[in-house]
N, C-alpha and C positions, 0 to 999 in steps of 0.2 A: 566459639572461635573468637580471639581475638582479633579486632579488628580498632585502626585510629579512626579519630573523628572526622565526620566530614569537614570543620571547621577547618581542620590541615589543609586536605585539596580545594578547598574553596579558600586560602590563602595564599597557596601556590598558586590554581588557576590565576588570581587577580593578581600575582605579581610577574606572571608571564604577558599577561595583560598588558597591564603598566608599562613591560618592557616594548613593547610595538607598540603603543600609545603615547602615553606620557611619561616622565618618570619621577622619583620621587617626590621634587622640587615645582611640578607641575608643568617643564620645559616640554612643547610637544616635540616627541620624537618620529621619526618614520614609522606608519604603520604601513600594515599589507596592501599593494599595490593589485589591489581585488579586480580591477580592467584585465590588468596583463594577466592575473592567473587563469582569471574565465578564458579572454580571449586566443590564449596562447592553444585552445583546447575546439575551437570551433570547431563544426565538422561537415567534410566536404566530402562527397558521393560522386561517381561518374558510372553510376552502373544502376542496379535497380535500388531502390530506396525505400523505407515506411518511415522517412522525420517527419514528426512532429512539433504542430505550435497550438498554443490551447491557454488556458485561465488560471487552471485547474479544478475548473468545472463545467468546463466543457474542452474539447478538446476534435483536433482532423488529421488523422494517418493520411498523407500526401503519397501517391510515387514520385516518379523521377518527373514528372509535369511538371509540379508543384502544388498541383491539385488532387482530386484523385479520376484520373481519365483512362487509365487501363489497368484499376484493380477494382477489388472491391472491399476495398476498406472500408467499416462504418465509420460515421459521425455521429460521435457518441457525447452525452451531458451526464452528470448526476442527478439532475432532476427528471432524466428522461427514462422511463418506465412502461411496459405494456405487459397486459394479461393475455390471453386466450381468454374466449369464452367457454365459462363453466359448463363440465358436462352437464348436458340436458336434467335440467328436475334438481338440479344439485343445488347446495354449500358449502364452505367450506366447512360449516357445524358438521356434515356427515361425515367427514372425516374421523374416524376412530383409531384412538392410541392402542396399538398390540398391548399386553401388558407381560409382564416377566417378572419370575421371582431373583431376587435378589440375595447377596451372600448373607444378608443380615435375615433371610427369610421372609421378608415380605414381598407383596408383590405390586408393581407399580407400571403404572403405564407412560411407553418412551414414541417419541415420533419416529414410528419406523415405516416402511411398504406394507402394505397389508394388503394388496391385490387389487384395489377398489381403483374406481376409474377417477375419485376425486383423490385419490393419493398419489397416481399417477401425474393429474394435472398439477397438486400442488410443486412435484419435484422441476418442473422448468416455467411457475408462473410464482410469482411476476420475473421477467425478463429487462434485462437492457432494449431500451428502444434502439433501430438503430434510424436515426430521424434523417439521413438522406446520401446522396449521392450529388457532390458538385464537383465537375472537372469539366475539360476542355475538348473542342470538336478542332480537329485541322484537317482541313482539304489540302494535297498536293497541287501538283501540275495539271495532273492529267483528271482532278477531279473526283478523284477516288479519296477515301477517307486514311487519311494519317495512322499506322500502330507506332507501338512505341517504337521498334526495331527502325522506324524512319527518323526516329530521335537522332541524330549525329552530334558530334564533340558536347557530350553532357556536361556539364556538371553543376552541382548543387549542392550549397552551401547554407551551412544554419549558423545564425550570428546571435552568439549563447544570448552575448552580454545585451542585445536589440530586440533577440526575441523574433528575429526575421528572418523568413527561409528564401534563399533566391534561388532562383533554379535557371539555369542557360541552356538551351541547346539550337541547331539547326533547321529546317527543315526543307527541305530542294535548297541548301545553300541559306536558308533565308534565315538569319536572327531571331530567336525568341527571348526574352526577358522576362519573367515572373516572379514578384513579390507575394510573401504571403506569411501574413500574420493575423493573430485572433486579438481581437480587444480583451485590454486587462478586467474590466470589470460589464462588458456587454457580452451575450455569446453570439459574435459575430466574428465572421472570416470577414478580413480584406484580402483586397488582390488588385495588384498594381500588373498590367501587362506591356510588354513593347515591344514591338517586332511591326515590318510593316506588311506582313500577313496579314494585320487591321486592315489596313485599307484595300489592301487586296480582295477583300471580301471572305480571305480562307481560312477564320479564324472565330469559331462562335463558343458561348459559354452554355453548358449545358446542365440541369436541376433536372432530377430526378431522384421520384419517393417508391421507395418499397414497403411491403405490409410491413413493418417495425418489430418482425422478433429479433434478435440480436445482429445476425447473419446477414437478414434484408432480403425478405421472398419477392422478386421482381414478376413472380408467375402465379399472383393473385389478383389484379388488379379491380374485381369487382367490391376485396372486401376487405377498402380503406377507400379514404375521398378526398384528393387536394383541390381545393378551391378558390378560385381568385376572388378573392374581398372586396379588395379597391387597387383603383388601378390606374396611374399618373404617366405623366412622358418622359419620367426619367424612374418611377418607384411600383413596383408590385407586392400588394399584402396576399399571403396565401394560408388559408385555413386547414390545415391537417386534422383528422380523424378518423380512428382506428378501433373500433370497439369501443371500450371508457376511456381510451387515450388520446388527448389534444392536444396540440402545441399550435404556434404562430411562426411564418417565416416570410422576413421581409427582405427583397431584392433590390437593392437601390446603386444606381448608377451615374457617375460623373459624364456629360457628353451626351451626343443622340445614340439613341436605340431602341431595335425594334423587340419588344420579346412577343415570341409563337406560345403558343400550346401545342404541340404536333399530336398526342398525344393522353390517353389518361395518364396523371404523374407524372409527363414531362412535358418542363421550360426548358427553349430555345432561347436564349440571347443573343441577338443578332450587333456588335459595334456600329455603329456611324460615327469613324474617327480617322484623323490622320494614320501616327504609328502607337500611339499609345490610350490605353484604355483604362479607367477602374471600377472598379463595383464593391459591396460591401454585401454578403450573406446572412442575414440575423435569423436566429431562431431562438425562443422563449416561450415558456408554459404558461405565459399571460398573454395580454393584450401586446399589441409589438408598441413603442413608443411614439407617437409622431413626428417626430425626425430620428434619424440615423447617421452614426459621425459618417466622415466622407472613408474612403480609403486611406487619402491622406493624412488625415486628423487621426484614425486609427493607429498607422504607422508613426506619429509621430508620440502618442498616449503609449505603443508600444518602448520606445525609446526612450521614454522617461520611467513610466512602469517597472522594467528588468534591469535596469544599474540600480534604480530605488532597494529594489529584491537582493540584488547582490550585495550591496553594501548595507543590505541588513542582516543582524543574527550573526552567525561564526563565520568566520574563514579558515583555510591551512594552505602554507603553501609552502611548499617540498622541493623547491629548485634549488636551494644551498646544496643539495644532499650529493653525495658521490657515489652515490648506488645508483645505477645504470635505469634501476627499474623506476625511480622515482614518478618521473611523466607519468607514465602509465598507472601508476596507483592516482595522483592528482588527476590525472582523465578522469580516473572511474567519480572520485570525489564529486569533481563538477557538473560531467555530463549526469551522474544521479541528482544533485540537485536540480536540475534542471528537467528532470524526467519526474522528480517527485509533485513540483511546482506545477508541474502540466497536466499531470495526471489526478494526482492527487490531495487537493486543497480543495473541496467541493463539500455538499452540502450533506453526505452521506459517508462513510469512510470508505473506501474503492476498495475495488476487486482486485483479485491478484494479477490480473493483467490490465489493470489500471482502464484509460479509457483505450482501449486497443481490444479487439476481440480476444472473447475469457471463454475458457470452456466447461466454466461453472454460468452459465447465462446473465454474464452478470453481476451476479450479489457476490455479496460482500460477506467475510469468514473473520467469527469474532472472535478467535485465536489469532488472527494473523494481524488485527488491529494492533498489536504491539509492535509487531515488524514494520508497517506500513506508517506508525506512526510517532515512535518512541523517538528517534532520530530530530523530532520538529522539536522537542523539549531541550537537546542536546543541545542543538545548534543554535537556541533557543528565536524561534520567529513562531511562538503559541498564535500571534493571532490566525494563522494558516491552521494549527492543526485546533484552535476551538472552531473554525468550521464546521466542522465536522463531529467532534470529539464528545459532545453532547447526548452524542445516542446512546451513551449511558441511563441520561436521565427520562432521554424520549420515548426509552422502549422500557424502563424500569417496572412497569406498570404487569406487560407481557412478561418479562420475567420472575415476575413475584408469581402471577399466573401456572406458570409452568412448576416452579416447585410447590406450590400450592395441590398440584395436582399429584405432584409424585410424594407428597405429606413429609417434604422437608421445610426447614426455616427460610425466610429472605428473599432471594433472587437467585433464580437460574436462568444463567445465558444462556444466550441461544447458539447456535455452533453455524450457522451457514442462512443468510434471509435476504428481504432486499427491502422495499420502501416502507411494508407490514412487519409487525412483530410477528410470524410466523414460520415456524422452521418448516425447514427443505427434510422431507422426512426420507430417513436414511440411517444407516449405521453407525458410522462415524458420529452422524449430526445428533445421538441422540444416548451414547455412550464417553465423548471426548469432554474432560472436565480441565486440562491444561488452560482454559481461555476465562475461569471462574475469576482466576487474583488480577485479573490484565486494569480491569479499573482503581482498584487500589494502586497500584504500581503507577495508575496515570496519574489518580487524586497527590499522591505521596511530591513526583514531579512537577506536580502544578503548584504544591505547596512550597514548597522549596525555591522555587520560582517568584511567588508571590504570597509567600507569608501573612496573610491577611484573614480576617473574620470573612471577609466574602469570599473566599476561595473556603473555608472551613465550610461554609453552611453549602455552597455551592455544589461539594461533594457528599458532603453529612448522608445524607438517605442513601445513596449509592454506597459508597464505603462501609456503612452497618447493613443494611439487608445483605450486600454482597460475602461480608464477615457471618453473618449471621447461616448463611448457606454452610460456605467452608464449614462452621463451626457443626451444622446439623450432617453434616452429608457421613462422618465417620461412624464406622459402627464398631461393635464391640469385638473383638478377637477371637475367637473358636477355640483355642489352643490358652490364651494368658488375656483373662476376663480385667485384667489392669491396662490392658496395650489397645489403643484404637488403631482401626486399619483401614484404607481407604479400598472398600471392596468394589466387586464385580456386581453387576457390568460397567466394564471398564474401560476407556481406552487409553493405551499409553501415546506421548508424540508422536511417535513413529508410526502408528495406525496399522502396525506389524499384529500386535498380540493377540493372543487367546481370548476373546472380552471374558467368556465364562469361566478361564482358568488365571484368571490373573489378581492379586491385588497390589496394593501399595507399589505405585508406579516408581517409580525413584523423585522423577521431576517432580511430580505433583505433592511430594511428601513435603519436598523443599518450596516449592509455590506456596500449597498452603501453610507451611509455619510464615514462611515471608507476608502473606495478606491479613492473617490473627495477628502478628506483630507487631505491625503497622497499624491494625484499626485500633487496637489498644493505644497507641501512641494517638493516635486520632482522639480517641474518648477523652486522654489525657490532657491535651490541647483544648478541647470544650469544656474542661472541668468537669467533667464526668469519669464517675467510678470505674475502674476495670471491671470489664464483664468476664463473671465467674467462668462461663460455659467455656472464654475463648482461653481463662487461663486452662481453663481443666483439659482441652483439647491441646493446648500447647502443650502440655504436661505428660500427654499420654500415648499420643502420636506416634505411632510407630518410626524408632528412625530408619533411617537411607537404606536401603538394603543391600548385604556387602558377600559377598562369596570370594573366599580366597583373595582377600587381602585386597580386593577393589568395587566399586561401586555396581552394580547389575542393573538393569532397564526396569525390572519388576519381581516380584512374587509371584511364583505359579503353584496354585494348589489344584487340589481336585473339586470340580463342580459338587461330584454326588455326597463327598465327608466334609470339604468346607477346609480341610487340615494343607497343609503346606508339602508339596512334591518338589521333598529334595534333588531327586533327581533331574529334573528340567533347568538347563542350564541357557538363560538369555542370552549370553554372548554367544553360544556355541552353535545357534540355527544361523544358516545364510539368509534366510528369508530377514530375520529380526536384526541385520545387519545391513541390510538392504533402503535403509531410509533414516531418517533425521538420529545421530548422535547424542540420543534426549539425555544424556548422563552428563554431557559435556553442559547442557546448560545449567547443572547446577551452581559453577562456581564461573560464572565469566557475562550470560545473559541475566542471571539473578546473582545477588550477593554472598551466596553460601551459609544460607540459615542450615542448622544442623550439618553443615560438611568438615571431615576433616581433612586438613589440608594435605599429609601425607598420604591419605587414599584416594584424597581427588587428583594427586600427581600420580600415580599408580594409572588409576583407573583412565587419565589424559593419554598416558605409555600406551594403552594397552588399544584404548581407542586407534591410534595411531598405527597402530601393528595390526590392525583386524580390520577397522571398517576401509571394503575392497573400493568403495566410490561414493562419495555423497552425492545426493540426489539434488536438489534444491539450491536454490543461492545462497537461503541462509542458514542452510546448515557451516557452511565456510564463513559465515560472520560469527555464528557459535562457537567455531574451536578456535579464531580468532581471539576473543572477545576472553575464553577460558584461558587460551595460552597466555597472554599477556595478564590475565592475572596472576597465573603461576609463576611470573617471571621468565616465562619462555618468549623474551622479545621479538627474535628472528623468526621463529615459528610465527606470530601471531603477523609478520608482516607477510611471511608467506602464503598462509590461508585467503588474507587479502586481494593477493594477486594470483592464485595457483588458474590453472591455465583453463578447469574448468568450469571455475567459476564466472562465467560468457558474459562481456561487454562487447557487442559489436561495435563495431565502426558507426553504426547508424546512432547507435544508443539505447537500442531496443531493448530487451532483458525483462528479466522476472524481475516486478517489484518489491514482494518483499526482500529480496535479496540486496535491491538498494537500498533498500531502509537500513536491511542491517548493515552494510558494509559504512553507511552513511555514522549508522549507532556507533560502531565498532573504531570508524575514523575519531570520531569527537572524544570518544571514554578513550583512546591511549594517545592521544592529544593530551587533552585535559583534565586527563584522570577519572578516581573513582572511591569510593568512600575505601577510606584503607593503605589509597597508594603510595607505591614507595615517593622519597621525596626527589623533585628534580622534574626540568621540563617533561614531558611526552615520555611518561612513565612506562608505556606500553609498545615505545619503538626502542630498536635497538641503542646503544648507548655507547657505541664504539669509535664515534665517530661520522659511521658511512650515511648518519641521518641528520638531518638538521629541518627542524618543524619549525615551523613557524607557526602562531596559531596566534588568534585572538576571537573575545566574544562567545566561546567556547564555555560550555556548562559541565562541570564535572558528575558522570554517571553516579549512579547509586551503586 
């Protein structure tokens, strides 16, 4: 396929640049007015609420309080972690892999259920801690305790560009005020309060710890231990321990007050103040430090912190534009930044429901690290996403382990884990190969970024074992001994298929030539020779697989002969139409290695005429991301906005769905290797748009 150089859209991007910057002569021109695009977007609640404010590694789902006093949101970190204890007599060593023969004939062992009570424990440990409960106690008139439904004239507002949530409402008439933001680099809640319900005496602050599985068991209390350390007239240290899980949480307060114990795991904080009060919650997996900023000093690190963030990396902003729906796509742009920021910039790559309760316990799915994380290269603010982004190198060790075992080449990743290199055994987690190229594709971006020997060596071992897998995992063909095929057990995206009836996925035909291609280009870079094995798999790889004139999900043969059953037709099951669009990512979320272009427009048609709903958020950043490379402008703004891909009013949502919509904003922005020429190649060109954009990184 032909395709221009990236050198094009990386000349365009810098001359749209230039244009909201400087311009040729060095004269500075207007650039983007980044205050008013945040701010025009803040977001204001008078009903129930889950905003959040956080680090991005740590993070507190609020209600309409401001705190969380009538739900039960965790407060959740990325450092924060808890086991169960192992069944009696056990290790994880007695864990035994099933094993299964495979299309190539051998047989190999995959992390699947096998009945045992240590396979059972592995599938929900380690888990999300959830390390506590702070919100607020109000007493009425009459002495009886405050619900929310006594909340009167709410509301509550999140101020993007501050990073501060306020929250107002009544109670008997009587004013509340509540600040509440988390320090940029402490994982500490402040909280500013005013109302004179303080001095009233009907207003206390309330801590409480549950056993830490994600959820937060309040009907355990013999087996966990919060403990007061040390204990001053304005400061409390408390020692948390949960099995092998410990953390620190420090309670430090501006003004007199009294705190209780009433209780196992619960602090009472009692004000001694006119009408306003504040305090500051810290929690840390160390020692707590010997002092703690105030509230104040917090709020105001906040306020420098988030304009700092915003005026770094990309911008867009879409108010020229005469298309009605403009806002509402910049909404989604912003309030996802601001969701990714919080959620997820931490020391682990997050879960798909970021720090917010996940109904995978937790961990983290190393397929989805592309979605959750490709977006931070775009908009380019890397040092957010090498936070995290290193667990390539940290677990490299576990995944050489793993295909070690199954007697392939390199590194096999893991498909679903949390603080351990250990999969979550299960079907999916132990057949799904889509997540193999994700670090190449990151190295490739990081390179491109910063073209350096230490970004080359940085990746080096990651990039070859991972190449070196791709290269081992093909086996030879049944049918045509010159054709390699990427057999069963298999899973395709969509986690639809037959595993025992299926091979050469379509996506993963195109991933892996996209990850061989690239680490050659890698070798080349180091002065090193092309490695034979990846031209010879580049060479022999089965291509895309095409039925009547369009692309198909997969190959379905038969288990018992290994031969190819014409008759089984991917598009034509509703079940295998029922989840992720995996054909569409060949030409929009990768670059279209082995695609042709008039079957990938076919195969986009055909999409669009059959799949009855997408499932996920970023299946609509996919056909986005596809469209607007096909040149289907209008399409690709539409997928953007289509009505079921959910941004609430709060800003809650599935994260990977932010990433991509985030991916999907910057690549037709800024382009993409190939793109046609002219600003915002990937919005419409009619007129009814006008992008602004600067700082912006053109996709691959």
């Amino acid at each position: 396929m032909m395709r221009t150089s990236l050198l094009l859209c990386g000349l365009l991007a810098g001359a749209v640049s230039m244009a909201y910057g400087a311009d040729a002569t060095g004269q500075e021109r207007l650039a983007i007015d980044r205050q008013a695009v945040v701010t025009r977007h803040n977001i204001t609640v008078t009903s129930s609420s889950e905003l959040q404010v956080g680090n991005g590694e740590f993070a507190i789902t609020t209600d309409i309080s401001g705190l969380i006093s009538f739900s039960n949101n965790p407060i959740l970190a990325h450092w924060g972690w808890h086991s169960d204890p192992l069944p009696a007599g056990q290790t994880i060593d007695d864990y035994k892999w099933p094993i299964h023969r495979g299309y190539d004939g051998r047989e190999r062992p995959y992390p699947l259920q096998n009945g045992s009570e240590i396979g059972k424990w592995l599938m929900s440990n380690p888990h999300k801690a959830n390390l506590g409960r702070l919100g607020l106690v109000f007493l009425k008139e009459n002495g009886s305790a405050a619900g929310m439904e006594d909340l009167q004239n709410r509301e509550q507002t999140l101020d993007l560009w501050k990073g501060l949530l306020t929250s107002r409402y009544d109670i008997d008439g009587q004013p509340v005020n509540v600040e509440t933001c988390v320090h940029p680099t402490l994982d500490a809640i402040a909280v500013r309060i005013t109302s004179p319900l303080i001095s009233a005496g009907r207003l206390r602050i309330k801590l409480t710890f549950p056993y830490p599985n994600q959820s937060g068991d309040f009907n355990r209390p013999d087996a966990h231990a919060s403990t007061i350390q040390s204990r001053g007239p304005r400061r409390a240290d408390i020692a948390r321990i949960a099995d092998a899980t410990s953390y620190h949480v420090g309670l430090m307060w501006a003004g007199g007050g009294t705190l209780e114990n009433p209780a196992k795991h619960e602090f009472l904080l009692s004000p001694e103040a006119a009408d306003q009060f504040e305090f500051v919650c810290a929690f840390t997996p160390r020692a707590l430090p010997e002092t703690l900023p105030s509230a104040t000093e917090t709020i105001a690190a906040c306020a420098k912190h988030w304009p700092d963030f915003w005026n770094s990396g990309g911008a867009i902003d879409l108010s020229g534009s005469s298309d009605p729906r403009w806002k509402e796509l910049e909404r989604r742009i912003v309030i996802s930044q601001y969701a990714m920021a919080v959620n997820e910039a931490g020391s682990y790559p997050p879960p798909e429901s970021g720090l917010r309760k996940d109904p995978w316990h937790g961990r983290f799915h190393f397929e989805m690290i592309w979605w959750h994380g490709t977006h931070w290269a775009l908009w380019d603010r890397w040092p957010l996403l090498n936070r995290y982004i290193d667990i390539y190198q940290r677990y490299l060790s576990g995944a050489q382990e793993t295909a070690r075992k199954q007697r392939y080449k390199g590194a096999r990743w893991f498909k679903c884990t949390g603080n351990t290199p250990v999969e979550w055994p299960w079907t999916s987690h132990s057949w799904l190969v889509w997540q193999h190229p994700h670090p190449i594709f990151f190295a490739e971006m990081d390179y491109r970024a910063h073209p350096t020997v230490e970004t080359l060596n940085k990746w080096r071992e990651v990039v070859f074992e991972t190449a070196d897998f791709l290269a081992s995992f093909p086996s030879q063909d049944k049918e045509n001994p010159e054709r390699l095929v990427l057999g069963y057990p298999i899973e395709d995206m969509s986690e639809k298929n037959p595993h025992f009836e299926t091979i050469n996925p379509a996506f993963d035909l195109a991933y892996f030539r996209f990850g061989l291609r690239i680490a050659q280009r890698w070798r080349e870079r180091l002065g090193l020779p092309r490695d034979a094995r990846y031209d010879y798999v580049l060479e022999h790889l089965s291509p895309i697989p095409v039925r009547d004139g369009v692309y198909i999900m997969w190959e379905s043969v038969s288990r018992e002969s290994g031969l190819r059953d014409t008759s089984v037709d991917p598009w034509g099951t509703p079940q295998w139409l029922s989840d992720h669009p995996s054909v569409t990512g060949l030409y929009g979320m990768l670059p279209g290695d082995g695609v042709d272009l008039e079957t990938m427009q076919r195969t986009f048609d055909k999409a669009l005429q059959l799949w009855p709903k997408l499932k996920w958020g970023w299946d609509y950043a996919m056909m986005a991301m596809c469209a607007a490379r096909l040149g289907m402008r209008e399409t690709a703004v539409d997928f953007l906005l289509h009505p079921d891909f959910h941004f609430s009013t709060s800003g809650a949502g599935y994260f990977p769905g932010r990433g991509g919509l985030l991916y999907a904003a910057a690549m037709m922005a800024a382009g993409w290797d190939g793109c046609p020429e002219g600003n915002a190649p990937g919005f419409p060109d009619d007129g009814s748009w006008s992008v602004k954009w600067e700082g912006l990184k053109p996709a691959l």
